[in-house]
C-alpha positions in Angstrom: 9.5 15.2 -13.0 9.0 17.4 -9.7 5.5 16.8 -8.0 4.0 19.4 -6.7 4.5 19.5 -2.9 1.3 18.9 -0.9 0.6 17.1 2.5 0.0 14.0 1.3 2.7 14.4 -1.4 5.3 15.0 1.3 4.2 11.9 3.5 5.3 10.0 0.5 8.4 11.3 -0.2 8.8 10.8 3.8 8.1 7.0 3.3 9.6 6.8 0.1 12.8 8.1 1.7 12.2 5.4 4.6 12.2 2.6 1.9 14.9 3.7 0.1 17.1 4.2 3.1 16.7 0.4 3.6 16.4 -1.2 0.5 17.6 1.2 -1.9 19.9 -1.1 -4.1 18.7 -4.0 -5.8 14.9 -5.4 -6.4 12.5 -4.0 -4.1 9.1 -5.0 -3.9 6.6 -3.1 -1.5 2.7 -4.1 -0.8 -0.2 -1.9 -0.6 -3.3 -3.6 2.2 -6.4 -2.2 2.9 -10.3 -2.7 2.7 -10.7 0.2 0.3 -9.9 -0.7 -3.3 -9.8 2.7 -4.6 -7.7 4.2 -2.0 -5.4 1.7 -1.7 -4.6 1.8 -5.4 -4.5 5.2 -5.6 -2.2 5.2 -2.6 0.1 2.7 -4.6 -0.2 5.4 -8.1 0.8 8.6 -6.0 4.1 6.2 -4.1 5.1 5.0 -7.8 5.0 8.7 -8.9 7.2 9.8 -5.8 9.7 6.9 -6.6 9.9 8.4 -10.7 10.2 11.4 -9.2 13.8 10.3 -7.6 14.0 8.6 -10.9 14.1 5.0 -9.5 12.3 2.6 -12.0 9.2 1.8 -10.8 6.5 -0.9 -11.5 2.9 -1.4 -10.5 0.7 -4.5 -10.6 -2.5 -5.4 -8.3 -3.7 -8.8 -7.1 -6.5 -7.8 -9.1 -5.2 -9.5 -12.1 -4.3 -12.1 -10.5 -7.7 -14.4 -9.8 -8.6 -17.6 -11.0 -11.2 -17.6 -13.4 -15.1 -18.1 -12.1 -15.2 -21.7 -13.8 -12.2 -22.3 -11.8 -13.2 -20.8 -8.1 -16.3 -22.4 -8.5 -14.4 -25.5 -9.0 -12.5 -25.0 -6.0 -15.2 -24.0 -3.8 -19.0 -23.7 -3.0 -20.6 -20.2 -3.8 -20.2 -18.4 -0.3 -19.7 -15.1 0.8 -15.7 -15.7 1.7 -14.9 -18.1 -1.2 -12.9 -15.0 -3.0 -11.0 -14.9 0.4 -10.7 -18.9 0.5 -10.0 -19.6 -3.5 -10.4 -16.4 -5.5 -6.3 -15.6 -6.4 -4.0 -17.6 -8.2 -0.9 -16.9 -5.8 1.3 -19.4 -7.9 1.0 -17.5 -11.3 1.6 -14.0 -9.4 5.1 -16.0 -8.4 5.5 -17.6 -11.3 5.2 -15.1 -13.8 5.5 -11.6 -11.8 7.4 -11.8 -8.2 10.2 -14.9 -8.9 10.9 -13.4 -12.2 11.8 -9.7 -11.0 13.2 -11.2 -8.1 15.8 -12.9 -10.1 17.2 -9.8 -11.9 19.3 -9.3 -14.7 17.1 -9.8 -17.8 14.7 -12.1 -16.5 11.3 -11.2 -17.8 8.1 -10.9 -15.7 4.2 -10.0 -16.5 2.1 -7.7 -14.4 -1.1 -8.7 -15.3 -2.1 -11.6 -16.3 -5.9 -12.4 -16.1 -8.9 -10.4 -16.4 -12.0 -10.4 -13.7 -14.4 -8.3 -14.8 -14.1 -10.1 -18.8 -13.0 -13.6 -17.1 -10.5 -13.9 -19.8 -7.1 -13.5 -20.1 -4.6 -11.5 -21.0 -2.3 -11.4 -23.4 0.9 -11.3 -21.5 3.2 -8.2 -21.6 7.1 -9.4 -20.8 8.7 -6.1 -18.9 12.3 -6.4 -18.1 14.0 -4.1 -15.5 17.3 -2.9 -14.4 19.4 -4.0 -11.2 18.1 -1.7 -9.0 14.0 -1.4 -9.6 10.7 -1.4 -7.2 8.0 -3.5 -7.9 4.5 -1.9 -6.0 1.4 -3.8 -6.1 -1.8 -3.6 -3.9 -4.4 -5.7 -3.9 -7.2 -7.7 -1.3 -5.5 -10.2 1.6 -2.0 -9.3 0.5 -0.5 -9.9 3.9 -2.2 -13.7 4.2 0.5 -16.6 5.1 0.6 -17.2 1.7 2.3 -14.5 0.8 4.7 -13.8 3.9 8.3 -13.4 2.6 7.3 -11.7 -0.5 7.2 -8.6 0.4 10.4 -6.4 1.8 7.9 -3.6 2.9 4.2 -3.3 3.3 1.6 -0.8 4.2 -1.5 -1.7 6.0 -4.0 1.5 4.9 -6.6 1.5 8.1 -10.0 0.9 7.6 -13.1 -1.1 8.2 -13.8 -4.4 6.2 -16.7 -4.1 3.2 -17.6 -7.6 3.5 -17.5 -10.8 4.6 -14.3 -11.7 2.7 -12.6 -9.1 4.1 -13.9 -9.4 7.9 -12.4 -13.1 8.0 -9.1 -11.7 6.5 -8.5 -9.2 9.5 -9.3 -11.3 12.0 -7.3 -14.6 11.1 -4.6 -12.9 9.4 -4.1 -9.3 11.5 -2.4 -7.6 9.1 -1.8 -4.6 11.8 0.5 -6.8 13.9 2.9 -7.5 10.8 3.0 -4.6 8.0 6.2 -2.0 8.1 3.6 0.8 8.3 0.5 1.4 9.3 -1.2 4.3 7.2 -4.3 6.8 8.7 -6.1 7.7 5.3 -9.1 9.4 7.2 -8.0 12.7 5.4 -6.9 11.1 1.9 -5.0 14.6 1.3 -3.0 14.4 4.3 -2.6 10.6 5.6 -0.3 9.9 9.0 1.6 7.2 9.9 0.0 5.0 12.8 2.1 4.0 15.8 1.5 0.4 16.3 2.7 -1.6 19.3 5.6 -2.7 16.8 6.8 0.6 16.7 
């Protein structure tokens, strides 16, 4: 389905064409960064909708649903102001069940979501399955963090300052800036810019 051309549409289709032009065949997966949870996942919505819109198959997941339960970060760590930094994401389910899985190919089946913050439950699992050539999108908190390097074939660092305490120790041990594929100027949500970077 045709989008409707607008300046933020067409900076999409700009980096969607930039994406494509590199790793157009096969499984792709591409992460969303940034302080600003709503943005960055709405960022991530409107470059899914560019990819349909080129009819690629697109998928979309968020660290979100990927935490350790309370019980268990409270297990792994005292009650401070960081610990969802330090402890708060179950990075080996997200491989195990999402990024290995869709990595593989062929009819290998993954999950997108697997637990539930706000109930602290989770979820019943949803097996997808994809064709050879597929993008994977996901956002989420700290998605650039060592933990995580090689995961990724693209990423996208949205600017902006940290909301918390989590987030401040993030930028400054990780500095996501000095290792995305694109840096993202969001001040105008309707017409974000790409960033030149030292990288650049």
């Amino acid at each position: 389905m045709k989008l409707v051309s607008t300046p933020r549409i067409d900076f999409l289709r700009t980096l969607a064409a930039e994406i494509l032009h590199n790793y157009g065949r096969g499984r792709t997966i591409i992460a969303i960064d940034g302080t600003d949870a709503a943005r960055r996942a709405a960022f991530a919505d409107d470059l899914a909708a560019v990819f349909r819109e080129q009819e690629r198959h697109v998928f979309r997941a968020s660290l979100r649903y990927f935490q350790h339960s309370r019980a268990e970060q409270q297990r792994l760590a005292h009650d401070t102001a960081d610990r969802l930094y330090r402890v708060g994401y179950d990075y080996s389910a997200l491989r195990r069940v999402l990024v290995e899985p869709f990595r593989l190919g062929g009819s290998t089946g993954f999950v997108t979501e697997e637990f539930d913050p706000d109930r602290d439950a989770w979820i019943q699992p949803t097996w997808q399955t994809a064709p050879a050539d597929a993008t994977l999108i996901i956002d989420g908190d700290y998605i650039n963090r060592p933990e995580l390097h090689g995961l990724w074939l693209f990423s996208v660092l949205l600017e902006g300052e940290p909301g918390n305490e989590s987030q401040t120790s993030y930028l400054a041990e990780v500095h996501p800036r000095d290792i995305v594929s694109a840096v993202v100027d969001e001040t105008n949500p309707q017409a974000p810019r790409r960033v030149l970077t030292d990288r650049c």
